[in-house]
C-alpha positions in Angstrom: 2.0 -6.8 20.3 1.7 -10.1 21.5 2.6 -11.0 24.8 2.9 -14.4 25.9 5.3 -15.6 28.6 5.0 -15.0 32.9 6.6 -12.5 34.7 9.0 -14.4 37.0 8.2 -11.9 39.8 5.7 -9.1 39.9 7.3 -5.8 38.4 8.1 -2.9 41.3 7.7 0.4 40.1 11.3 0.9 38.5 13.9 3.4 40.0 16.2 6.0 38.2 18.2 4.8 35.3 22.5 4.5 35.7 23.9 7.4 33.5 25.7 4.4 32.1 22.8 2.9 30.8 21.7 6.2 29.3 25.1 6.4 27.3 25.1 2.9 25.9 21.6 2.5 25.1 19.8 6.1 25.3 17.2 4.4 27.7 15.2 7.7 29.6 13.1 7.9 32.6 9.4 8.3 31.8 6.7 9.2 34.2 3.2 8.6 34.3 1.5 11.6 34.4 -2.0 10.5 33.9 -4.5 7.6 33.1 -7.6 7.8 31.3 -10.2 4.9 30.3 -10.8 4.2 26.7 -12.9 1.4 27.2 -13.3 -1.5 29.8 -10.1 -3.4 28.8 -8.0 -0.2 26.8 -6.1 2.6 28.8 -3.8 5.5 27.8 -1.2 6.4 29.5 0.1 9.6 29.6 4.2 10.2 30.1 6.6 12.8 30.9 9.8 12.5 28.9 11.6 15.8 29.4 14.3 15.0 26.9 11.9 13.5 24.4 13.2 14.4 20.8 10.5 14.6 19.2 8.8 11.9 16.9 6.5 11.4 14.1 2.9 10.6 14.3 3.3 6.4 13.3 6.3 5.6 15.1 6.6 3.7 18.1 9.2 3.0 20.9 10.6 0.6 23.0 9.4 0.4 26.8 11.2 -1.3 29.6 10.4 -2.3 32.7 12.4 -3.6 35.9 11.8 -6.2 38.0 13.6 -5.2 41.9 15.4 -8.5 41.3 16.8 -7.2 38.2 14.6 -8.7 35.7 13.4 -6.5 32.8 11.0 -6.8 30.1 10.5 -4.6 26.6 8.1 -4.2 24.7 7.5 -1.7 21.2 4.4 0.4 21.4 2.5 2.6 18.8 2.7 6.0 20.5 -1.0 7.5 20.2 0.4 11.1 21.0 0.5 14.1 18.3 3.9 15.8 18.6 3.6 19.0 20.3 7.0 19.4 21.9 5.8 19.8 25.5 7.8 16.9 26.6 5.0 14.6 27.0 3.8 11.0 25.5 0.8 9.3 25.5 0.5 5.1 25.2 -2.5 3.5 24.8 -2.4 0.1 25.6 -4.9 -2.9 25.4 -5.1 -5.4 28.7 -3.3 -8.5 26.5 -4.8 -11.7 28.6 -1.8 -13.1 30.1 0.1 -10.6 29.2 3.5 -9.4 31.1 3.8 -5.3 30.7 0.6 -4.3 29.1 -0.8 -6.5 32.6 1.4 -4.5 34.9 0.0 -1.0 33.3 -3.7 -2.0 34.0 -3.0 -3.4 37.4 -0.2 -2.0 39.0 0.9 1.5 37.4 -0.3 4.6 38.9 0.1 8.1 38.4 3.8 9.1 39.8 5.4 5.7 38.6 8.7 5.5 36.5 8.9 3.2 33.2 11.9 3.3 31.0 11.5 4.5 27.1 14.1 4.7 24.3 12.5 6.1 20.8 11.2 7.0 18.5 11.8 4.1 16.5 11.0 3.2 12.8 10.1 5.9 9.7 8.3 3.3 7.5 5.1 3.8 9.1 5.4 7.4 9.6 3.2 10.2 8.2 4.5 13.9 8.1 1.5 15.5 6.9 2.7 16.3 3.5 0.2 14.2 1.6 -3.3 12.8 1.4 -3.3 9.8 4.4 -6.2 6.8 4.2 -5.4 5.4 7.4 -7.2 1.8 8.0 -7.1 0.0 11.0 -9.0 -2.0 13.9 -9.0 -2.6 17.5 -5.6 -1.2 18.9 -4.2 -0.9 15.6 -5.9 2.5 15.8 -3.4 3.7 17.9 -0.4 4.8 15.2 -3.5 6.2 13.0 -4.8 8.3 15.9 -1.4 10.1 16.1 -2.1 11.0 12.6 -5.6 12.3 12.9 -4.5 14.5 16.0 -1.5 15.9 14.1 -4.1 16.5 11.2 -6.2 18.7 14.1 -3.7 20.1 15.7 -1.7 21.7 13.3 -5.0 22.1 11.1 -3.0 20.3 8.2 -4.9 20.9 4.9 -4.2 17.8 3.4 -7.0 15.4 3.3 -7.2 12.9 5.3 -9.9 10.2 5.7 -10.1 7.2 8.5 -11.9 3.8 8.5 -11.8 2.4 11.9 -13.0 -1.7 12.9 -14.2 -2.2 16.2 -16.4 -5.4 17.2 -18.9 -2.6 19.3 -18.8 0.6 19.9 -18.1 -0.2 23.5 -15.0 -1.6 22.1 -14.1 1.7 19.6 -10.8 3.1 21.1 -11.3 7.3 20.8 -14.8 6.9 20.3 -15.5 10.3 21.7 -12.8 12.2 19.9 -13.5 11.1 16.3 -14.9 13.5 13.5 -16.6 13.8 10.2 -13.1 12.5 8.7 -13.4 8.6 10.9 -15.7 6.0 9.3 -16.7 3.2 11.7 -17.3 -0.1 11.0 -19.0 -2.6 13.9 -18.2 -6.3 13.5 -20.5 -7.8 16.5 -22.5 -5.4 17.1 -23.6 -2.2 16.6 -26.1 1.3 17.5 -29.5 0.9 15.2 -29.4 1.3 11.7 -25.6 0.4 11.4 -24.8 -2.3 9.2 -22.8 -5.1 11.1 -19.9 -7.1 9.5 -16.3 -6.5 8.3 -14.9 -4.3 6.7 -15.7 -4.6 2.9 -15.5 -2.8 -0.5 -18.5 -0.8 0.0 -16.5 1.1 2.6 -13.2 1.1 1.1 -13.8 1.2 -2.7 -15.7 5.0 -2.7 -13.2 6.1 -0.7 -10.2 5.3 -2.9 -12.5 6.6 -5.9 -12.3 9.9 -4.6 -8.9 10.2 -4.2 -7.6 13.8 -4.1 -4.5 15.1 -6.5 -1.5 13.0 -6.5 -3.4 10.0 -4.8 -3.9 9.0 -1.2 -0.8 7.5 1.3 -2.5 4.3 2.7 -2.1 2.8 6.2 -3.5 0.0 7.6 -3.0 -1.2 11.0 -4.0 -4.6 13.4 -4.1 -7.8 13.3 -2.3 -9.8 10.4 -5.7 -11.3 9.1 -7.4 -7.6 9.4 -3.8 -6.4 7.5 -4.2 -8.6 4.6 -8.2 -7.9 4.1 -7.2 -4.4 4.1 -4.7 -4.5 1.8 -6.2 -6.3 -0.6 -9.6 -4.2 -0.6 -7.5 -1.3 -1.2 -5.8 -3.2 -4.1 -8.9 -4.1 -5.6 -9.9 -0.6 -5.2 -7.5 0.9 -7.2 -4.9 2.0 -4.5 -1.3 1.5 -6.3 0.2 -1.5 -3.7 3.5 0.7 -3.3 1.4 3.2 -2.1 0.0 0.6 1.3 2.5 0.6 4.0 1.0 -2.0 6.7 1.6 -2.4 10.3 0.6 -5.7 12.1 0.6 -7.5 15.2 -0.4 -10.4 16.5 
């Protein structure tokens, strides 16, 4: 999500909601509960949400925050979280230069500090688990697709499921410790010895699509609009039927 205009104050951590505001707009009090490096300029952020109800790995929801003058920013985020009903969310946000909430989160939040949520938003991008899932992404558009591979794990889904993840280093590889034999990584800068470096191309997409389980894969691909589009259209070119490609950009 792009961010792009100043803060006209600096954000103080925000205080309860009005059970007003709850009625009209079903805005609820989130905690942070935790904070954990992904690499030098991602973080997730861990929430408590004790009415969460629920969502479904790919959806995302709108976060506020309050200014103590009263000014207030939103902004949507991917939620990287697998459901698991505990009440609990995780965000996973990348520093945006110049940018308004995702800058407050990496300088200012800390553990004990109250945002304000209202979600889950948005079924388009969601996956069930009911079918085959090629998720595609790069950079923070890894963060919806992550849901997905963790509800995969968690509820040790037999379904295949297969992703191919673009990161400029491995330095830069949001999860890197927690993927599996299902991730592919690609390295577009750099990357460990005897990786190939470059985008990501046919050579990587095209067996995958090939070997396709019954009934076809679900594709996903998420980041940038210029990563979107390449995407897509390797998986076209691949075979994957274009109904069958639900995209989610930024930038």
């Amino acid at each position: 999500m792009t961010e792009t205009f100043t803060p006209p104050t600096r954000f103080a951590v925000p205080g309860r909601i009005e059970v007003g505001d709850r009625a009209a707009s079903v805005w609820q009090t989130a905690t942070i509960t935790g904070i954990r490096r992904e690499t030098p300029r991602v973080t997730t952020f861990r929430l408590a949400v004790p009415a969460w109800p629920g969502h479904l790995p790919g959806q995302h929801l709108m976060l506020r925050l309050r200014a103590a003058d009263g000014y207030t920013a939103q902004r949507h985020y991917s939620l990287a979280s697998a459901p698991d009903g505990t009440g609990h969310i995780e965000l996973t946000l990348d520093h945006v230069e110049g940018g308004e909430v995702s800058g407050w989160f990496h300088t200012v939040a800390e553990v004990g500090d109250r945002v304000e949520v209202r979600g889950p938003l948005s079924g388009f991008f969601a996956w069930p688990g009911d079918r085959p899932a090629l998720l595609l992404g790069a950079g923070s558009g890894v963060v919806p697709l992550m849901s997905m591979v963790r509800h995969h794990r968690v509820h040790a889904l037999a379904v295949p499921l297969r992703l191919l993840v673009s990161a400029r280093s491995p330095e830069e590889l949001i999860y890197a410790r927690e993927y599996g034999t299902e991730t592919t990584p690609v390295f577009t800068r750099s990357a460990p010895a005897g990786v190939p470096v470059g985008r990501l191309a046919a050579a990587q997409v095209a067996p995958v699509v090939a070997d396709a389980p019954d009934g076809g894969w679900e594709a996903y691909v998420c980041g940038s609009n210029a990563f979107a589009e390449h995407a897509a259209r390797l998986l076209a070119e691949a075979g994957q039927p274009v109904d069958r490609i639900r995209i989610e950009r930024f930038g």
